[in-house]
C-alpha positions, -999 to +999 in steps of 0.1 A: +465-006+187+430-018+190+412+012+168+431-002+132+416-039+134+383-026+150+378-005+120+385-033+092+348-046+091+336-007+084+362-009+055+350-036+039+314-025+044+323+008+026+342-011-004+317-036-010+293-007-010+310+010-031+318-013-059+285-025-062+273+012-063+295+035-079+290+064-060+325+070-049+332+103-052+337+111-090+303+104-088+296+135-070+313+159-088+278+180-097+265+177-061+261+204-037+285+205-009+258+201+016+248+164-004+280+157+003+286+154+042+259+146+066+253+172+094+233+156+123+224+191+141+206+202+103+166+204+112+151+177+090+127+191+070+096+178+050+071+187+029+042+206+043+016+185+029+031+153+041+022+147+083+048+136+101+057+093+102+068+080+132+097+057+127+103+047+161+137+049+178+169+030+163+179+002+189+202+023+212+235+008+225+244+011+264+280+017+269+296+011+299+328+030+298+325+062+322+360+082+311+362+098+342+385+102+371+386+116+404+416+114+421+403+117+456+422+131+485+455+128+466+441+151+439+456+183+462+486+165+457+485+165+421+472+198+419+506+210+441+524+192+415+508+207+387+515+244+401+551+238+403+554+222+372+536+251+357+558+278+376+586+260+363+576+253+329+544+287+324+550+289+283+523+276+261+525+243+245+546+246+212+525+234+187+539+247+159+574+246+176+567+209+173+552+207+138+588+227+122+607+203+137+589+171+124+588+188+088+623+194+087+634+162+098+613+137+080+644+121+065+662+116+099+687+135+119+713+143+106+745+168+131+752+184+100+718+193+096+715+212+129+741+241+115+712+257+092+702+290+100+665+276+104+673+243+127+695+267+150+667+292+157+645+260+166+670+245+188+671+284+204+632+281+206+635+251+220+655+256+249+638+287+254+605+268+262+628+238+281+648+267+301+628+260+334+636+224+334+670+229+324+674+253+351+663+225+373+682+199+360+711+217+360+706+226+402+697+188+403+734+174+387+752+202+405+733+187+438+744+148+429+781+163+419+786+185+451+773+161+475+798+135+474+825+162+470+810+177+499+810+147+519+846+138+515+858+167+521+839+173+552+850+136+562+888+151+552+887+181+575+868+158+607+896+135+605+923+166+609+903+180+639+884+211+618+849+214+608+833+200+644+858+172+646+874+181+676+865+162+707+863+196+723+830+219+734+841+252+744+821+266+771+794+293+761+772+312+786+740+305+756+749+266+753+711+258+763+700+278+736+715+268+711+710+230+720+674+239+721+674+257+687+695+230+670+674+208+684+637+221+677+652+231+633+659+192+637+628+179+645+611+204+621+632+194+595+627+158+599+589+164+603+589+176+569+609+151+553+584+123+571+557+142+554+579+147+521+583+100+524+544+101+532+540+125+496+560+095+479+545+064+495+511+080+493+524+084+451+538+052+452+505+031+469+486+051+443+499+035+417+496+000+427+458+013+436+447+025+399+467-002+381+441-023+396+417+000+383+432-001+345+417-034+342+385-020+348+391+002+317+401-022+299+374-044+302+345-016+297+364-005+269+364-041+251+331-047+261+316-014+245+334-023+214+318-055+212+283-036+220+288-018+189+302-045+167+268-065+183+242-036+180+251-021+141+237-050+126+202-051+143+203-009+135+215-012+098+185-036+099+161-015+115+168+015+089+155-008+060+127-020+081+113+009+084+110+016+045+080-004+051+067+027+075+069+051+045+055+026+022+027+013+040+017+054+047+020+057+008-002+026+000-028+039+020-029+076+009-030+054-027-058+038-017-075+070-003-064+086-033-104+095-038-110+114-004-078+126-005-067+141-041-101+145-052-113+162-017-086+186-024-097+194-057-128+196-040-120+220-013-104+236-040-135+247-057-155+248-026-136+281-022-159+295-053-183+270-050-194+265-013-202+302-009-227+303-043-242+270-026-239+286+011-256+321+001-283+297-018-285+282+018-283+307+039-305+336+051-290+356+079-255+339+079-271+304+081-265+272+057-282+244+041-303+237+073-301+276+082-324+283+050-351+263+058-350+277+092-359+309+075-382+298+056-401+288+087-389+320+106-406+338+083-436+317+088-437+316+123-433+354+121-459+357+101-483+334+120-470+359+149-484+388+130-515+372+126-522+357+160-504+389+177-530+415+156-560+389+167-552+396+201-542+433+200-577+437+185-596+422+208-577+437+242-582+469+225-619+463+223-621+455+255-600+477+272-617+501+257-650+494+273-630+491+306-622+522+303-651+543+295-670+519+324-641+534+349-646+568+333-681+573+337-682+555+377-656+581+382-679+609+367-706+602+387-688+599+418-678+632+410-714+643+408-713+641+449-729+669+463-698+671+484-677+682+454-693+717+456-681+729+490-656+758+478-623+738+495-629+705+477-645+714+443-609+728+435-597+698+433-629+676+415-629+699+392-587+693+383-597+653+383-633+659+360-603+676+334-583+642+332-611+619+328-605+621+286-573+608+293-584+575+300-589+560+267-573+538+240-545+551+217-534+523+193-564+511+170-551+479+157-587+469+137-572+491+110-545+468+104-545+443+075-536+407+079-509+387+070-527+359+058-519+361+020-486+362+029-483+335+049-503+310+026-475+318-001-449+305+024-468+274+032-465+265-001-429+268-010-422+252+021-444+221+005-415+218-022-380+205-002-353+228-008-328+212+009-333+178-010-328+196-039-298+218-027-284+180-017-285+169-043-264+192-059-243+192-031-245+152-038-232+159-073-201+178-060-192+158-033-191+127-061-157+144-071-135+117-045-152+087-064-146+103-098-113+109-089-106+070-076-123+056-109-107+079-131-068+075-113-075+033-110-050+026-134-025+051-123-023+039-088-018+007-098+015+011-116+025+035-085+020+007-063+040-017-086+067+004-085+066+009-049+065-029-045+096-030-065+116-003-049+107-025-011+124-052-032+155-032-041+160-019-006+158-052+010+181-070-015+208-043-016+205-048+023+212-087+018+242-077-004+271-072+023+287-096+045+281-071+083+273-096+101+297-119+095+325-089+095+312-081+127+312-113+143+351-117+130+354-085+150+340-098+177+362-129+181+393-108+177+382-085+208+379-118+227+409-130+220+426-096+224+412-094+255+421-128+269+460-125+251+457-089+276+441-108+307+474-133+304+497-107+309+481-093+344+500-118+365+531-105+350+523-068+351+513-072+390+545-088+396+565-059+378+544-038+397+551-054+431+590-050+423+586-015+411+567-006+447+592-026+465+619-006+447+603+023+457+599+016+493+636+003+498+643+037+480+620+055+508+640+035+532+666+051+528+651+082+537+636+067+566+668+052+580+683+087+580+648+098+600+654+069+624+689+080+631+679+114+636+651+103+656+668+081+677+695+103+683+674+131+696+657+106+721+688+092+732+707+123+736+675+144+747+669+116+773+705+110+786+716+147+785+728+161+818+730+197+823+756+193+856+778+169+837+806+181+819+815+177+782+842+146+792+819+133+820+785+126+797+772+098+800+765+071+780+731+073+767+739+111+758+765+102+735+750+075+717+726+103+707+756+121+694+769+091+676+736+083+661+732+114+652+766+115+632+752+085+617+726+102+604+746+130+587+771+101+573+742+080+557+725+111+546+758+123+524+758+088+515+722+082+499+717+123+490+737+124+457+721+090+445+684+099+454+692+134+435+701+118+408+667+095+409+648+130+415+666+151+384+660+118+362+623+115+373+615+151+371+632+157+338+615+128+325+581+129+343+575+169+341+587+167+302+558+140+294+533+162+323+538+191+297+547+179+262+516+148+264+488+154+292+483+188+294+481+188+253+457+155+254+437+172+280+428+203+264+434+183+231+460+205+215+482+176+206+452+173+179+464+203+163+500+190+156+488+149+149+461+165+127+490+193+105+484+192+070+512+169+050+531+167+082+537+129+077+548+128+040+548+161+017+527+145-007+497+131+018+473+162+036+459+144+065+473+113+081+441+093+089+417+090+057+450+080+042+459+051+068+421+041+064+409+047+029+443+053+010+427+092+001+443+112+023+429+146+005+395+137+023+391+162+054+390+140+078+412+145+111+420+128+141+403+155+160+373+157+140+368+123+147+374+121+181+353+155+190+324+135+168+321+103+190+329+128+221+295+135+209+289+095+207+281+106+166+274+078+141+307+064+123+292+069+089+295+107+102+325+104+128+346+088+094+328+107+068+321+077+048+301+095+025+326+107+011+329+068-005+294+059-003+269+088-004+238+077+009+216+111-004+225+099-035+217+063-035+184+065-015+172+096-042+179+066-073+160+042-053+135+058-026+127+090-039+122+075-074+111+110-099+091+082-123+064+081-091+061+119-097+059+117-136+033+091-133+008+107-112+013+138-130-007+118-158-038+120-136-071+136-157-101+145-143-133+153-160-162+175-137-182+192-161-209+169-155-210+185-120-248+205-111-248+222-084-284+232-085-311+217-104-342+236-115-365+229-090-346+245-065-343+277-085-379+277-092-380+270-054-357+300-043-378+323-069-411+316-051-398+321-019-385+356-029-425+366-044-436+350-016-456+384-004-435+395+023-429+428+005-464+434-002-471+440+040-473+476+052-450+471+074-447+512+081-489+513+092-478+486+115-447+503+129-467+534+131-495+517+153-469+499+175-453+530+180-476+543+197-487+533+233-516+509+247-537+537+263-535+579+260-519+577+295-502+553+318-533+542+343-502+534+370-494+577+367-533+579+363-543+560+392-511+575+416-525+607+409-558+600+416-546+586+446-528+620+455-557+647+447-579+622+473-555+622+499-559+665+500-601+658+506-615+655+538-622+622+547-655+607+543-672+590+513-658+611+487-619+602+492-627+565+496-647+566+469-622+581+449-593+556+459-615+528+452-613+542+410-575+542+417-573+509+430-596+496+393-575+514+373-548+494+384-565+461+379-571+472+342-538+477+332-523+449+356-547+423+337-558+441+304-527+466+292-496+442+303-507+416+280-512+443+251-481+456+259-461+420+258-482+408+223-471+445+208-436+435+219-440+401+197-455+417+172-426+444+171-400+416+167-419+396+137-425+428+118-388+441+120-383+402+114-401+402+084-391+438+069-357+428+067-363+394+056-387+410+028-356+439+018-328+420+015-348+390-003-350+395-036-311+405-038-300+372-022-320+351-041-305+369-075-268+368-059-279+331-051-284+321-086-255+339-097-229+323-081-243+291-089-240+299-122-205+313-120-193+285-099-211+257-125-191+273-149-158+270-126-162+235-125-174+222-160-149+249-177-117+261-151-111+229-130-083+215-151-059+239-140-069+230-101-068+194-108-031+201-119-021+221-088-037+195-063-023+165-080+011+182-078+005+188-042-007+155-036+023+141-053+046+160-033+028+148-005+032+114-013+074+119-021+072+138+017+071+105+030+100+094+014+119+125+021+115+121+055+121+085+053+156+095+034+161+126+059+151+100+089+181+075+074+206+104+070+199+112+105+200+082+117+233+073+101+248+106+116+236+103+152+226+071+159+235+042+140+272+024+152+275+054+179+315+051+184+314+067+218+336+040+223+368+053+201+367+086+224+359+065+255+393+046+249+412+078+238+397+093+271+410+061+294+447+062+278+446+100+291+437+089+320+456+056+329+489+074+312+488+108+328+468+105+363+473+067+374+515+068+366+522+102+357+506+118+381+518+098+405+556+095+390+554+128+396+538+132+429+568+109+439+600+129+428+580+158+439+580+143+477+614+126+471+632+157+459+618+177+492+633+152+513+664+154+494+671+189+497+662+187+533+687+163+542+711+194+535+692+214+568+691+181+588+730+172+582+737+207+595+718+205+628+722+168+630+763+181+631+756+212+650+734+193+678+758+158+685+785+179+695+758+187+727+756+149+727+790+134+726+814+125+753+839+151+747+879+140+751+892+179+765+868+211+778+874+246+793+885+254+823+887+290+843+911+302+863+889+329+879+869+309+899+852+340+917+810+342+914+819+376+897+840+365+869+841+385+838+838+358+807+857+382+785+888+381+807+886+345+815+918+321+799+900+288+796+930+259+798+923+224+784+921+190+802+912+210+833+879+204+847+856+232+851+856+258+884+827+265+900+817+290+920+806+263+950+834+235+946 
């Protein structure tokens, strides 16, 4: 009853909307299907070019409603109830059992109507699916017809002396068993009827309990719906804010329209450009900077040469002197006289054959110098090459400022029109009355919800009258239970084993006598509480079946939701109670699974199937004029120079600069080879060796001593050579290189400055066309993900209407587990105790007769200790013989 009036304000937001728009939905007969309906799991895409805007988060609603219920300890209960119902009733719902019969009885019905063919084979089909409770139902009535039947004529055949009426006990030799049998079935029996009036209070308490509980629902409920009626103002509000977000990221891409569209162009060129510039710039995989460090690698290499063959020449010199000093001190020593004594001259004479060896092997006086060379660097690094190259660099990286200037006028109308658009938005905003729709709302759920608060007094009365009802109902039970219970104490307590049947005593038979009590009020209340059981169960299990279980696993959907099931000429029930169109697919359970989902209402009602927002936000937001006008964007660069002539003369001296006039090979040759003719450490080891096979004296220790210079020369004369050949090695493979590949690079150099030049003065138009289109996109990404970010926002987040499924959810659960549940739990524990009576009047009957004072008994004529009890002749109204009287 509340969803109709809740939903009046949405109405009357979507029919303002739509008359002031047009864009019902003959306006959409060309659009896609997908423009048509909103899906809030589609990925929102946008323009790669665009970066993503952050539009913050829509102002979320809290709802307090938590549809859920857990029964508790009782649950088991309901769960017992459940499984008999179920092996009662096992078919499937009949949905479309249910859906025939509605469609062939729209116009009422009519008796003789039900002799078709058709409405024959559903009445079969449906008492087919009913047959378990008519089964029931049937036991049930033949239960409330037979009882009092039953009773009477049991009362009938008492009164003539038959059926236990008798005031007489025959003696039996097993009378103590049976007593004890009789009276153990009685007490079990009556146990499980207490627990059978515990199943029913425990139903009955529980409703009392949750109706308590309702209110609860009800007031979460109301207050949720006045959370959304409160909260989908302030979000409609934020969703036009936030145009501002997209604008303001617009504006200042406009504004940057220099760095940004003519930085592209100019990263589009660079890809032609930047590598003529670059290989201008770069020797050995440097740039700008990296060519002037060449430059001066080349001179330092050079001035390496120099200073490197300076020194080579003079520690040749020098070590050469060294040397021959060493080699003719070693000569002489020799000379000793000792040297001619047959065992030692041997080995003088092997040492006087390596004394050429110790000499000077690379002759670096040859060598010319560098020095030509190196003043032709020193003067073309006098001229600044990377001033120059800057300057052209300069000239290319003017293209964001002549792109601003040249666009001034364009940007301007683009931001007039953007100004305008703001405008648009925020009027068409202003245009409907939400606010005050949902503040009418919000009255009439107050005063809903104080015209429901005025009926609690009455429904807690009704509900104390429907529990008292109930327990008086229990009572009866219960005053069976107490007869039964008192009975057994009384006739357990004043039972006498050595009294006979006529001599009990008092106590005894008013156990008897309550116990017939029992049995009398039990045929009296049996019947009637029956009749209450069939009628509840009947009722109760019917509504368990035919309503919860459908609503709980939402099949009842299928039939409310049947195509043309109310009227032949309307397809679906709801868009035509709400929006008079009812070929819109839109369905109950659509709906409901949507705000399951707590989905927008725009979404959850399909309201774009009256208003469609794609389409309004693409003739206002995404406006194609904005794309037309910066399409109209020209830019001029064929004043662009990358290079001016001073740096070309520049990059031409540098490549005559000399370095390929250097004999580089009479320099490899000379390095190649080694500092002396042999290594003085071998030398001087050996020396060392041939002394140790002398004798010693003077002549070994002289000979060690040569050793021991030797090393001193090459530790302080040859390691240096060694380290400045190493130098030099490097500069000359430095310079060989630098002096091969030279002339090539500067060639390719001026080359692809030329080529690129002539890129930019005669091809750029086409690139200023492709990066204005991308920038353009760019600029309508925004509002694509502004529209996208709307659509979204609409579909998931905006009026959330968590609370139409939270009060379908509560209905379910107040209807079917607060009073069905417990209806049922309570004819499920009634009827137990109700069929047990039929056990308990039998023992009840059965066990007074052990109880009660009996008027005649048996008596034996044998009275012998030996008596045979199948030849005894038992005479009335004489007392009993036994074997010690």
């Amino acid at each position: 009853m509340l969803r109709t009036p809740w939903l009046v304000p949405w109405l009357v937001l979507v029919l303002c909307w739509r008359g002031t728009n047009g864009a019902g939905p003959a306006d959409q007969g060309g659009r896609a299907p997908e423009d048509v309906r909103l899906d809030s799991r589609r990925p929102r895409a946008s323009p790669p070019l665009a970066p993503p805007l952050d539009f913050g988060f829509v102002p979320a609603a809290v709802y307090d409603t938590h549809a859920y219920y857990e029964p508790g300890a009782i649950g088991m209960l309901f769960h017992a109830v459940h499984a008999f119902l179920y092996a009662v009733q096992p078919n499937n719902f009949p949905a479309d059992l249910i859906v025939k019969v509605i469609q062939q009885n729209m116009g009422g019905i009519k008796i003789e109507e039900w002799r078709k063919p058709d409405n024959v084979v559903l009445l079969l089909q449906g008492i087919h699916y009913e047959a378990g409770f008519l089964i029931c139902a049937l036991v049930g009535l033949v239960f409330v017809v037979l009882t009092p039947v039953i009773a009477a004529c049991f009362c009938v055949c008492r009164c003539c002396e038959n059926c236990g009426g008798e005031m007489h006990q025959r003696q039996r030799k097993n009378a103590d068993c049976q007593r004890g049998l009789y009276t153990v079935s009685l007490i079990a029996t009556s146990s499980f009827i207490v627990l059978g009036v515990l199943i029913s209070y425990a139903a009955n308490h529980n409703v009392s309990t949750q109706i308590k509980s309702t209110r609860r629902f009800i007031n979460t409920n109301l207050r949720d719906l006045k959370t959304l009626a409160n909260n989908t103002p302030s979000q409609i509000e934020y969703l036009t804010a936030q145009y501002t977000t997209a604008k303001n990221k617009v504006l200042s891409d406009l504004d940057n329209i220099g760095p940004l569209l003519g930085g592209r162009i100019q990263n589009q060129l660079e890809k032609d450009v930047v590598p003529s510039l670059d290989t201008a710039l770069r020797m050995a995989g440097a740039k700008v900077e990296g060519a002037i460090k060449a430059m001066r690698e080349s001179k330092e290499a050079l001035e390496s040469v120099g200073s490197s063959l300076e020194v080579l020449q003079e520690g040749t010199s020098k070590l050469q002197n060294s040397l021959s000093g060493e080699r003719a001190s070693l000569s002489n020593t020799l000379s000793d006289p000792a040297c001619t004594n047959g065992a030692v001259s041997s080995t003088c004479n092997a040492i006087r054959a390596t004394l050429a060896q110790l000499g000077v092997s690379a002759d670096f006086a040859k060598l010319p110098n560098v020095n030509h060379a190196l003043e032709n660097v020193n003067n073309v690094l006098k001229t600044d090459l990377s001033n120059i190259v800057q300057k052209g660099y300069s000239s290319f990286n003017d293209t964001p400022k002549l792109v601003k200037e040249q666009t001034r006028n364009v940007v301007a109308g683009v931001k007039a029109m953007l100004d305008k658009t703001g405008s648009e938005i925020t009027n068409f905003a202003k245009m409907f009355p939400i606010e005050a729709s949902l503040a009418n709302f919000t009255v009439f759920l107050s005063e809903g919800q104080k015209n429901i608060e005025a009926y609690y007094p009455q429904v807690d009365q009704m509900d104390f009258y429907r529990w008292i009802g109930c327990v008086v109902i229990l009572c009866m039970v219960v005053l069976v239970l107490a007869f039964n219970l008192l009975g057994l104490l009384c006739g357990s307590c004043g039972y006498d084993k050595q009294a006979s049947p006529t001599t009990r005593g008092c106590l005894s038979n008013t156990g008897g006598n309550l116990l017939m009590a029992g049995v009398g009020f039990s045929f009296l209340f049996a019947w009637m509480l029956m009749a209450l059981v069939t009628t509840l169960f009947v009722v109760g299990g019917n509504v368990e079946k035919m309503m919860c279980e459908p609503l709980a696993n939402r099949q009842i959907f299928k039939i409310i939701d049947t195509p043309f099931l109310v009227h032949p000429a309307k397809k679906n029930f709801l868009p035509g109670m709400l929006f008079q169109n009812p070929n819109i697919d839109l369905t109950i359970g659509s709906m409901y699974r949507e705000c399951f989902e707590n989905s927008g209402l725009y979404h959850a009602l399909q309201l774009e199937t009256l208003f469609n927002v794609n389409s309004f936000l693409n003739r206002t937001v995404y406006n194609k004029d904005l794309s037309k006008t910066l399409e109209s964007v020209q830019v001029d660069l064929r004043d662009v120079s990358l290079l001016e002539q001073a740096g070309r003369d520049n990059l031409l001296a540098f490549a005559g600069a000399g370095l390929g006039h250097v004999d580089y090979q009479a320099y490899q040759a000379e390095l190649n080879k080694g500092v002396t003719l042999v290594d003085l450490l071998s030398f001087s080891a050996d020396l060392e060796a041939q002394a140790d096979n002398l004798p010693r004296g003077a002549l070994e220790n002289a000979l060690k001593g040569h050793a021991s210079s030797i090393r001193q020369i090459h530790r302080e004369q040859v390691l240096p050579l060694e380290q400045a050949m190493s130098t030099m090695s490097q500069s000359i493979k430095h310079l060989a290189r630098t002096s091969t590949e030279l002339p090539g690079k500067v060639n390719n150099i001026l080359s692809a400055i030329d080529a690129a030049e002539y890129l930019i003065t005669h091809n750029a138009s086409h690139v200023v066309k492709q990066e204005t289109r991308a920038y353009t996109e760019s600029l309508v990404g925004y509002f694509r993900q502004y529209t996208n970010w709307v659509k979204h926002s609409l579909t998931a987040e905006v009026a959330q209407c968590k609370p139409i499924s939270n009060i379908v959810d509560s209905l379910e659960i107040v209807t079917c587990s607060f009073i069905v549940d417990s209806v049922n739990t309570f004819w499920f524990g009634l009827g137990g105790c109700c069929i047990l009576l039929i056990p308990s009047i039998i023992f009840s009957v059965k066990l007074a007769k052990y109880y009660r004072r009996m008027d005649t008994e048996d008596v034996f004529e044998d009275c012998s200790p030996y008596f045979d009890t199948l030849s005894r002749f038992p005479r009335a109204s004489a007392p009993p013989c036994y074997p010690d009287w």
